[in-house]
Chimera marker file (.cmm) of the C-alpha trace (Angstrom):
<marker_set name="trace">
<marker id="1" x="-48.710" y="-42.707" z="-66.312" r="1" g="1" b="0" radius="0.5"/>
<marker id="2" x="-49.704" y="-45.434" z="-68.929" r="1" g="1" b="0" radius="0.5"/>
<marker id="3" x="-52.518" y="-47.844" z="-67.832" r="1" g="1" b="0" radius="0.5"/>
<marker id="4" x="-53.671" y="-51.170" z="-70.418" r="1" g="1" b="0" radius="0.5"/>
<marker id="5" x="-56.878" y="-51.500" z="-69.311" r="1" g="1" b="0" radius="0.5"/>
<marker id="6" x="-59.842" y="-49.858" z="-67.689" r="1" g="1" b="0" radius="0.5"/>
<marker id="7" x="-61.466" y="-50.296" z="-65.022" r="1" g="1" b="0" radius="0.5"/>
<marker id="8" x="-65.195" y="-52.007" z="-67.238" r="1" g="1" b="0" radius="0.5"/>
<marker id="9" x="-62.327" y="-54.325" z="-68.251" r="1" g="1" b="0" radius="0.5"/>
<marker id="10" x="-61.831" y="-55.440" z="-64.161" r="1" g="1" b="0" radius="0.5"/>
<marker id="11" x="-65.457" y="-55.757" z="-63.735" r="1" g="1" b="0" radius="0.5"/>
<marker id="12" x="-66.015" y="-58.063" z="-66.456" r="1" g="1" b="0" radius="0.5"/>
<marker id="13" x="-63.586" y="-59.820" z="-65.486" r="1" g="1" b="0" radius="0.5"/>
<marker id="14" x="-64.783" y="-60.261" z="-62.139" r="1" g="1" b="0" radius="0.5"/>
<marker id="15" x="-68.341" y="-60.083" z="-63.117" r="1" g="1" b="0" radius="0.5"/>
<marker id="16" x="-69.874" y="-57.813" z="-60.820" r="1" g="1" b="0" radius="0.5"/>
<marker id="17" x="-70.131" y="-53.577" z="-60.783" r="1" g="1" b="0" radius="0.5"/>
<marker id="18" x="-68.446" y="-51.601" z="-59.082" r="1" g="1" b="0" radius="0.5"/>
<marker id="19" x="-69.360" y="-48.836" z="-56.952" r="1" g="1" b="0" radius="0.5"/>
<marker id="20" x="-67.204" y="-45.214" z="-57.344" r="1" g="1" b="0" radius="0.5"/>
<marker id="21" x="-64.992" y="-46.197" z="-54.340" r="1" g="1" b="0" radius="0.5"/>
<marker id="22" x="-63.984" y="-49.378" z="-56.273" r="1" g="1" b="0" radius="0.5"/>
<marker id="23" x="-63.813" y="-47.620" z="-59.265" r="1" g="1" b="0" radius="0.5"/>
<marker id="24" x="-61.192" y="-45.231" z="-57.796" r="1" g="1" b="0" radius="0.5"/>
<marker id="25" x="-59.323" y="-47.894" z="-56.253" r="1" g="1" b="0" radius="0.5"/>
<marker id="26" x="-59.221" y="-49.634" z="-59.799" r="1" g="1" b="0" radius="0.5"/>
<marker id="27" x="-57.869" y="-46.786" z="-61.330" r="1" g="1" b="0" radius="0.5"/>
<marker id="28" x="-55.271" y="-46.446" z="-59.045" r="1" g="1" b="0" radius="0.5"/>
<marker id="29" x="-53.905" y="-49.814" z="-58.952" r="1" g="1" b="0" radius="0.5"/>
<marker id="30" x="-54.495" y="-49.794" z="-63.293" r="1" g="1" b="0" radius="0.5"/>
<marker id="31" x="-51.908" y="-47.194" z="-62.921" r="1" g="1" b="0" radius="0.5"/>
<marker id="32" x="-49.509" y="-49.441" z="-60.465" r="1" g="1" b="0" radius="0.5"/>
<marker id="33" x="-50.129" y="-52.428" z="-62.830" r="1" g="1" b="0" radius="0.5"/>
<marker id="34" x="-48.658" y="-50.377" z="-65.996" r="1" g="1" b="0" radius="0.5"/>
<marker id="35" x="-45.355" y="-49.352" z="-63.629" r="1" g="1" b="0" radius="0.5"/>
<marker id="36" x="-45.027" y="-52.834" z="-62.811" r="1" g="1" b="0" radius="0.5"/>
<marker id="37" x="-45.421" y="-54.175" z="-66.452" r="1" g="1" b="0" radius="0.5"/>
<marker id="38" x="-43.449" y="-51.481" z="-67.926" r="1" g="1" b="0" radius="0.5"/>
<marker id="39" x="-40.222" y="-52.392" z="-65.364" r="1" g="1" b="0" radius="0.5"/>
<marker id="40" x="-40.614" y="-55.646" z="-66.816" r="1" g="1" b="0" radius="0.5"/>
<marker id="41" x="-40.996" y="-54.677" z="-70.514" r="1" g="1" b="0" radius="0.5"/>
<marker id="42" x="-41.540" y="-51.618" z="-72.088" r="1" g="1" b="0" radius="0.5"/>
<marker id="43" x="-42.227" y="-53.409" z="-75.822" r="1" g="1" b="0" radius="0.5"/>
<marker id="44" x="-44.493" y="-56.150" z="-74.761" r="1" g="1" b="0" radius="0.5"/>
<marker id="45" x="-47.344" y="-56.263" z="-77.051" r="1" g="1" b="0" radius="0.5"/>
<marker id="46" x="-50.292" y="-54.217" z="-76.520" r="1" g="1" b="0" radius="0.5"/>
<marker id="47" x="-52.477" y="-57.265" z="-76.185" r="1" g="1" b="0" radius="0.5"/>
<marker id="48" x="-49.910" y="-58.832" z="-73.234" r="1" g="1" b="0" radius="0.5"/>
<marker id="49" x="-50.213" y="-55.389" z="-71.298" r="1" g="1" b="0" radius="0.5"/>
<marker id="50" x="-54.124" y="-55.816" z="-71.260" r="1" g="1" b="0" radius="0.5"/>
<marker id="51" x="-53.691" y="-58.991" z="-70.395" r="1" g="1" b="0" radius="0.5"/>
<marker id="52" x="-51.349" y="-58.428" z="-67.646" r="1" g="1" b="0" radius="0.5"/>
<marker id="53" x="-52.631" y="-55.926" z="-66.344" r="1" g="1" b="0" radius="0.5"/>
<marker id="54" x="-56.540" y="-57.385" z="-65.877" r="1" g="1" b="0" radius="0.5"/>
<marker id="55" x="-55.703" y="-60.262" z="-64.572" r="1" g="1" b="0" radius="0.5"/>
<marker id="56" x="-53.074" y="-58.365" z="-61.364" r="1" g="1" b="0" radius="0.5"/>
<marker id="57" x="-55.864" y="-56.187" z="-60.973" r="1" g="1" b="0" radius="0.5"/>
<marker id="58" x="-58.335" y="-58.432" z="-60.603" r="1" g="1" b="0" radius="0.5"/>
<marker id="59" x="-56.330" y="-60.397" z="-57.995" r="1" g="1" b="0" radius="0.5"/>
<marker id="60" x="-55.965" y="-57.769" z="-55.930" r="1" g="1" b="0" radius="0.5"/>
<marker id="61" x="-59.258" y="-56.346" z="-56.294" r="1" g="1" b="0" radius="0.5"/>
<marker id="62" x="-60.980" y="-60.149" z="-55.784" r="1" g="1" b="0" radius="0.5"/>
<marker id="63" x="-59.058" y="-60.602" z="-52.505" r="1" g="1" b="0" radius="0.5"/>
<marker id="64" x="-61.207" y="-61.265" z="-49.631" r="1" g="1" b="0" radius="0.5"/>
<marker id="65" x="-59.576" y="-62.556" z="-46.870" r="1" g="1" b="0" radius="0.5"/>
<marker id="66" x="-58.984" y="-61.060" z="-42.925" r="1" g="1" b="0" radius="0.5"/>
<marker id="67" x="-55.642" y="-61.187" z="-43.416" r="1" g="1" b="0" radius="0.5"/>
<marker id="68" x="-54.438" y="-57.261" z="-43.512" r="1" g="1" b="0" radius="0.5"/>
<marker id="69" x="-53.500" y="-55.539" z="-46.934" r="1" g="1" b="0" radius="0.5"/>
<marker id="70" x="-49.975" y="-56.344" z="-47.576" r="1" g="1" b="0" radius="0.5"/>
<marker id="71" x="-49.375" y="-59.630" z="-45.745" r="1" g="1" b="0" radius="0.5"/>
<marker id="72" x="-48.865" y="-62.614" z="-47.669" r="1" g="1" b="0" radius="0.5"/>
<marker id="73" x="-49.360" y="-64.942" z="-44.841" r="1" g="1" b="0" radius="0.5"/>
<marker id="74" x="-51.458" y="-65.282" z="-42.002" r="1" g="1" b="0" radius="0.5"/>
<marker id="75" x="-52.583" y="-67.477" z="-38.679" r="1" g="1" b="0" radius="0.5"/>
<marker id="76" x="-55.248" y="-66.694" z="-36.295" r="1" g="1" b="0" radius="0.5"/>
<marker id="77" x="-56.269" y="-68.650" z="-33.182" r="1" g="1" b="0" radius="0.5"/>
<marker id="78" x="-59.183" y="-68.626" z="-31.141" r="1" g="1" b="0" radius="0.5"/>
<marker id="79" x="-59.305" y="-68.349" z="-27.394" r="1" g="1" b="0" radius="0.5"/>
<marker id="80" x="-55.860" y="-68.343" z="-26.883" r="1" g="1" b="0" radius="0.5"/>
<marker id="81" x="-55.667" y="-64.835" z="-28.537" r="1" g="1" b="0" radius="0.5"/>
<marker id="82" x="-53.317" y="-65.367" z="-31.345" r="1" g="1" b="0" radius="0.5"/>
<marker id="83" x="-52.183" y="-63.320" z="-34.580" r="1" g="1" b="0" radius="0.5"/>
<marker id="84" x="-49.270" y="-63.798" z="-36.859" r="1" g="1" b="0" radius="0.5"/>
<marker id="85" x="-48.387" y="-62.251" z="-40.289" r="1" g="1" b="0" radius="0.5"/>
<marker id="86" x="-45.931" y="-62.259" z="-42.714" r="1" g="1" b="0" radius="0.5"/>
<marker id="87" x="-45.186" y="-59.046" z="-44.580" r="1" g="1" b="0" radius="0.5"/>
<marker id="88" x="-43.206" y="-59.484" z="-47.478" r="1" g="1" b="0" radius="0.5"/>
<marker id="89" x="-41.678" y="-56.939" z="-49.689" r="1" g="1" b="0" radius="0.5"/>
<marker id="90" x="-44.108" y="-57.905" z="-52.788" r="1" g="1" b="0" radius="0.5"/>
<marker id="91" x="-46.972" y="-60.453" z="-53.804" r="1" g="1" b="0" radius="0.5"/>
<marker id="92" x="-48.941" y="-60.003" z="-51.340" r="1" g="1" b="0" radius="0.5"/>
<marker id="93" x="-52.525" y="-59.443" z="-50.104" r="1" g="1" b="0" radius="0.5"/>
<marker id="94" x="-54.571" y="-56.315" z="-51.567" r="1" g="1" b="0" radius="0.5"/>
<marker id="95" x="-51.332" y="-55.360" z="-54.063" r="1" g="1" b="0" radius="0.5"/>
<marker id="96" x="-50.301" y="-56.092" z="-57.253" r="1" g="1" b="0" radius="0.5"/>
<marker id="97" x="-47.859" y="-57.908" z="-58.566" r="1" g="1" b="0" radius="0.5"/>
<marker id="98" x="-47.088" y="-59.777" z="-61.461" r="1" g="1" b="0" radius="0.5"/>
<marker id="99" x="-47.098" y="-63.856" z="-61.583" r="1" g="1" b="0" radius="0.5"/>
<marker id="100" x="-45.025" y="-65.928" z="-63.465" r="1" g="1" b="0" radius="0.5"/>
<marker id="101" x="-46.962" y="-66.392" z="-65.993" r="1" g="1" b="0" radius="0.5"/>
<marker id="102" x="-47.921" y="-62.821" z="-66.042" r="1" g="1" b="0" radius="0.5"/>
<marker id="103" x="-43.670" y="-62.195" z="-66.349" r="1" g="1" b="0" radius="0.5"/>
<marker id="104" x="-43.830" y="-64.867" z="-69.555" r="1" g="1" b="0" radius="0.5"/>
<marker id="105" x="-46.934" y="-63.200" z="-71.409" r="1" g="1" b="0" radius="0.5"/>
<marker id="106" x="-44.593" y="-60.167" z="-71.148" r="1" g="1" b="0" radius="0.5"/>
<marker id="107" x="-41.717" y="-61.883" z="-72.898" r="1" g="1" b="0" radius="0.5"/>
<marker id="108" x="-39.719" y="-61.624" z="-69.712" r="1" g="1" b="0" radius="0.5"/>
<marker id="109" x="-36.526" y="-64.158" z="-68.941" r="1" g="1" b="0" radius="0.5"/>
<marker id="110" x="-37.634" y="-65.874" z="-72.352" r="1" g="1" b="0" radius="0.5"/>
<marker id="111" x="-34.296" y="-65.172" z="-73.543" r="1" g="1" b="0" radius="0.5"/>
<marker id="112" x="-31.565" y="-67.939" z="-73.714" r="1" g="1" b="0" radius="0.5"/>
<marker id="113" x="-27.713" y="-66.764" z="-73.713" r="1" g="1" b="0" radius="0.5"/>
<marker id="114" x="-24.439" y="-66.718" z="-72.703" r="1" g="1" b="0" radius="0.5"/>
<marker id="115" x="-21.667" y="-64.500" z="-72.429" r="1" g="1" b="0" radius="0.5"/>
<marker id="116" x="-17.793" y="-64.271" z="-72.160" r="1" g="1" b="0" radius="0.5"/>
<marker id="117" x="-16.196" y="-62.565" z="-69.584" r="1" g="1" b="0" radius="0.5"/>
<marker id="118" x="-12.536" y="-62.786" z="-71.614" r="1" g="1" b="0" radius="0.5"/>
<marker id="119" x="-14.430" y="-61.706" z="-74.950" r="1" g="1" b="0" radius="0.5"/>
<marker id="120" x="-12.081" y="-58.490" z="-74.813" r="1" g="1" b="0" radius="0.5"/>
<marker id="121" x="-8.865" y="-60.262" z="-74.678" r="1" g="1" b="0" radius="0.5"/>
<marker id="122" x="-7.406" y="-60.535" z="-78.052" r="1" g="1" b="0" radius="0.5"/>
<marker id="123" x="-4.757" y="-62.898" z="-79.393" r="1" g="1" b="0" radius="0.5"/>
<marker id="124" x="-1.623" y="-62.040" z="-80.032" r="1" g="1" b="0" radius="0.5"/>
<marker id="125" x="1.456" y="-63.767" z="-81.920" r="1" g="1" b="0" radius="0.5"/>
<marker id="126" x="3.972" y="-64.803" z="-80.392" r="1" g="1" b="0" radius="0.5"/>
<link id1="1" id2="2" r="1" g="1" b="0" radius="0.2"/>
<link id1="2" id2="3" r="1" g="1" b="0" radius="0.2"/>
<link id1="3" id2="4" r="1" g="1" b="0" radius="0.2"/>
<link id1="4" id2="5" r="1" g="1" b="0" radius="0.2"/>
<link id1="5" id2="6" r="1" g="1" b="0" radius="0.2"/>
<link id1="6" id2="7" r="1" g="1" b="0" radius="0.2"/>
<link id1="7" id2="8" r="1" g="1" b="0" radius="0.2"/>
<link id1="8" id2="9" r="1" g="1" b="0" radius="0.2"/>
<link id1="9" id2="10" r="1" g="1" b="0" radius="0.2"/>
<link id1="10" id2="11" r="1" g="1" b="0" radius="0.2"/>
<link id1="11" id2="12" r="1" g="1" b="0" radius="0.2"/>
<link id1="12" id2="13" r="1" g="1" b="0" radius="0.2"/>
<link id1="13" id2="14" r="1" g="1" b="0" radius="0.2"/>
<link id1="14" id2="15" r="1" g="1" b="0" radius="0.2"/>
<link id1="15" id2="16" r="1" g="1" b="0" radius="0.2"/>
<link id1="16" id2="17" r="1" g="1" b="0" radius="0.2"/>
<link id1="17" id2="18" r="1" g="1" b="0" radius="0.2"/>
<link id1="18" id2="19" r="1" g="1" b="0" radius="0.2"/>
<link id1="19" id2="20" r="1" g="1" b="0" radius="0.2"/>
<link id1="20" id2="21" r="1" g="1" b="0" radius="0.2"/>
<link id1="21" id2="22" r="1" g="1" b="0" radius="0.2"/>
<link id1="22" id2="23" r="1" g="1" b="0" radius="0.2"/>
<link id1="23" id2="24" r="1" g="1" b="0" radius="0.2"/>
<link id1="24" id2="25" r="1" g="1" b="0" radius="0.2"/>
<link id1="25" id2="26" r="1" g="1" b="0" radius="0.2"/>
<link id1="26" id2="27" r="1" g="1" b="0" radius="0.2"/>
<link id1="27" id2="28" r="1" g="1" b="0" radius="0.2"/>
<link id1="28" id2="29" r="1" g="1" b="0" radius="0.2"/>
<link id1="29" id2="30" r="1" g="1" b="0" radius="0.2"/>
<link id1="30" id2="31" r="1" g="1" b="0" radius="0.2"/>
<link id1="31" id2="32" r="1" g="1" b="0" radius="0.2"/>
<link id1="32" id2="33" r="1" g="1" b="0" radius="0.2"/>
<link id1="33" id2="34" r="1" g="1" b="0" radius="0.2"/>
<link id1="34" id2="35" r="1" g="1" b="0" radius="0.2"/>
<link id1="35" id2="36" r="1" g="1" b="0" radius="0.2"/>
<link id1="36" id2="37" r="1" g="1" b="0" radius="0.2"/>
<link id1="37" id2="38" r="1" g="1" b="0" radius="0.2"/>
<link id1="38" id2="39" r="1" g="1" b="0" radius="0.2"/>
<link id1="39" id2="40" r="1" g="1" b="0" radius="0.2"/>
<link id1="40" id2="41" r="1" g="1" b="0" radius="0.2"/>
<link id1="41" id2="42" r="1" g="1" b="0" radius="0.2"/>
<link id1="42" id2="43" r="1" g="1" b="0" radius="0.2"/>
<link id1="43" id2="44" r="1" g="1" b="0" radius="0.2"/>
<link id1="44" id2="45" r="1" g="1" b="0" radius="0.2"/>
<link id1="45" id2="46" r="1" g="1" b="0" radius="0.2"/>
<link id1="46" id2="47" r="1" g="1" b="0" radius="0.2"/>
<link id1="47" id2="48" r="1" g="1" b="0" radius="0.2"/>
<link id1="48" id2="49" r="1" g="1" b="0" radius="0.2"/>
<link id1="49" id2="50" r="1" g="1" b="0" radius="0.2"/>
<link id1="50" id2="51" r="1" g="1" b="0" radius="0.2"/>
<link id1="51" id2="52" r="1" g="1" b="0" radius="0.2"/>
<link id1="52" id2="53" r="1" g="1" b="0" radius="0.2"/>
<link id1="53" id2="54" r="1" g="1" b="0" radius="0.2"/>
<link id1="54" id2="55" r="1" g="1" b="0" radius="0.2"/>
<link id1="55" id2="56" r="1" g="1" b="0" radius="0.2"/>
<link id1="56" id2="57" r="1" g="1" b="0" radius="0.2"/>
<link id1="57" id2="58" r="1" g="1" b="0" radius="0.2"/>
<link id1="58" id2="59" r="1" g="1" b="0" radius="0.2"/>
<link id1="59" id2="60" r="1" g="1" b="0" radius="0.2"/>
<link id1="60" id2="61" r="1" g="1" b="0" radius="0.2"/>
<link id1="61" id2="62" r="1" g="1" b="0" radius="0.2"/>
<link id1="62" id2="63" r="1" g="1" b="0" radius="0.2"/>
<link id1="63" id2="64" r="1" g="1" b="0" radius="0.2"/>
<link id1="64" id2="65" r="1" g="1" b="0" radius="0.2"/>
<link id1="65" id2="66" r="1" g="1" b="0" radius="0.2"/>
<link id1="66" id2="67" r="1" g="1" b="0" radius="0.2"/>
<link id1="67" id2="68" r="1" g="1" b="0" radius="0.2"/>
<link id1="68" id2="69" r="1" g="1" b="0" radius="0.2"/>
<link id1="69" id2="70" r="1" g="1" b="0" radius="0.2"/>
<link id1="70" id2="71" r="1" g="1" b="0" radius="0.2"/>
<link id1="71" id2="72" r="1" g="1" b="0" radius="0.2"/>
<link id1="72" id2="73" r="1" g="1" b="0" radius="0.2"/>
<link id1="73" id2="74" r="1" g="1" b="0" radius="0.2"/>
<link id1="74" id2="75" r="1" g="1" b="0" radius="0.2"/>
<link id1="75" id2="76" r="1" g="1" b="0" radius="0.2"/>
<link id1="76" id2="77" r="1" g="1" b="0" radius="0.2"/>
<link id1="77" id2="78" r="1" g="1" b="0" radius="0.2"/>
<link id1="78" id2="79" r="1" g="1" b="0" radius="0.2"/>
<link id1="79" id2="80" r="1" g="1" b="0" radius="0.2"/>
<link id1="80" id2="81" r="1" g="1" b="0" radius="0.2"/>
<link id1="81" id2="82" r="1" g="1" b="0" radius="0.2"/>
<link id1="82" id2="83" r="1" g="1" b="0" radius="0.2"/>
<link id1="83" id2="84" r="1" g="1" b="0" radius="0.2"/>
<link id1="84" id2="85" r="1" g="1" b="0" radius="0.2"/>
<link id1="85" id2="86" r="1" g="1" b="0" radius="0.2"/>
<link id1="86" id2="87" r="1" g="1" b="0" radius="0.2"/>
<link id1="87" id2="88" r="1" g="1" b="0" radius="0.2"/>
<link id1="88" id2="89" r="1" g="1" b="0" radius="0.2"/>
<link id1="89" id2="90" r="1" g="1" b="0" radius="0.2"/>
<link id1="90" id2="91" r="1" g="1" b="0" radius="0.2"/>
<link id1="91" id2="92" r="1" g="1" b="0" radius="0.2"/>
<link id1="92" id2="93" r="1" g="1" b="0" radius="0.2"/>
<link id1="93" id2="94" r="1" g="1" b="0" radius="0.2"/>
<link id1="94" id2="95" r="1" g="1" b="0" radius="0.2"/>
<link id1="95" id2="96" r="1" g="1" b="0" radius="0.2"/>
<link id1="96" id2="97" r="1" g="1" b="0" radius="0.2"/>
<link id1="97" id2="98" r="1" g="1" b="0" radius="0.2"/>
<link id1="98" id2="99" r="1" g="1" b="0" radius="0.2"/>
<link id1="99" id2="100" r="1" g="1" b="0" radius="0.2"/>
<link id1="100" id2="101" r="1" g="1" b="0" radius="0.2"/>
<link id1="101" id2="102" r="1" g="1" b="0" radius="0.2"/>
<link id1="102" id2="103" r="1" g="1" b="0" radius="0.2"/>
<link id1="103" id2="104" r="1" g="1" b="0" radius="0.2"/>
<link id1="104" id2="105" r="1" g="1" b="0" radius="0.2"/>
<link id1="105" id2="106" r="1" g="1" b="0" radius="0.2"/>
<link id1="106" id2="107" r="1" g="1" b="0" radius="0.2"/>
<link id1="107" id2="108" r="1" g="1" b="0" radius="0.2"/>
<link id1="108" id2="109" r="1" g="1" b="0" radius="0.2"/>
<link id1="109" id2="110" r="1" g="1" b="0" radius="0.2"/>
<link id1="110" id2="111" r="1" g="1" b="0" radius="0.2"/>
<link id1="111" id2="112" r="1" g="1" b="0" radius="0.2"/>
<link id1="112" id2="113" r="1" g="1" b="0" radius="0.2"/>
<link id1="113" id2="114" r="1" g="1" b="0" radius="0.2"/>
<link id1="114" id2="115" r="1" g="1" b="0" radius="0.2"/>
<link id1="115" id2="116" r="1" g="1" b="0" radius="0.2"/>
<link id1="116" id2="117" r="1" g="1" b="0" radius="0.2"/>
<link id1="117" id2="118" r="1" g="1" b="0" radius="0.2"/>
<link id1="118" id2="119" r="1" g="1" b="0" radius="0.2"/>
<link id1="119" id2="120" r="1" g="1" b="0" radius="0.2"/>
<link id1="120" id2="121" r="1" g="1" b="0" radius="0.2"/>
<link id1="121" id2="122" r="1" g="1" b="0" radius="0.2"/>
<link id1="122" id2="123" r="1" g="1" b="0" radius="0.2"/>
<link id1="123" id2="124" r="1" g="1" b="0" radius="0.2"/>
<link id1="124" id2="125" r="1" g="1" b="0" radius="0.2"/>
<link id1="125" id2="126" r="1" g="1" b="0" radius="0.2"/>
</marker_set>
């Protein structure tokens, strides 16, 4: 399984050290960032991957919030006793996932086209 950066590259990025549990942790999702930057593209630069892959990382390993690992949304109440969440199928809280921008550094959808759908009928004289 390819990974783009290391873990040293996380912390520095963060600016703190991590402990072995969060160095574990930070290999493991390394590993899920180069999956999700390779289904995306394969030929991106080597400096884009780092890139990439530091800063999904890093937002997953920076999140702090109460709001459970894998929800993107959240609402808590007080004395009324009252929890929502939203779990989404990607993008959310404690995983990683690629933003926009992290899609564009990659050189994904920067491609402008068109195609024909007739381009295999041929002319004929009549």
């Amino acid at each position: 399984m390819s990974t783009y950066a290391t873990y040293t590259d996380i912390q520095t990025r963060l600016g703190r050290t991590f402990d072995q549990a969060e160095i574990n942790i930070c290999n493991q999702l390394l590993e899920r960032a180069g999956l999700e930057i390779d289904s995306y593209n394969v030929n991106a630069s080597a400096d884009a991957k780092k890139s990439v892959s530091i800063e999904a990382v890093s937002r997953a390993m920076n999140e702090t919030s109460d709001v459970p690992m894998g929800a993107s949304q959240g609402t808590m109440s007080a004395l009324g006793y009252s929890q929502s969440w939203t779990m989404p199928s990607g993008g959310s809280v404690g995983s990683v996932y690629l933003s926009k921008s992290d899609k564009r550094i990659l050189g994904y959808g920067n491609a402008i086209g068109a195609s024909n759908p007739l381009s295999f009928v041929t002319r004929q004289s009549v």
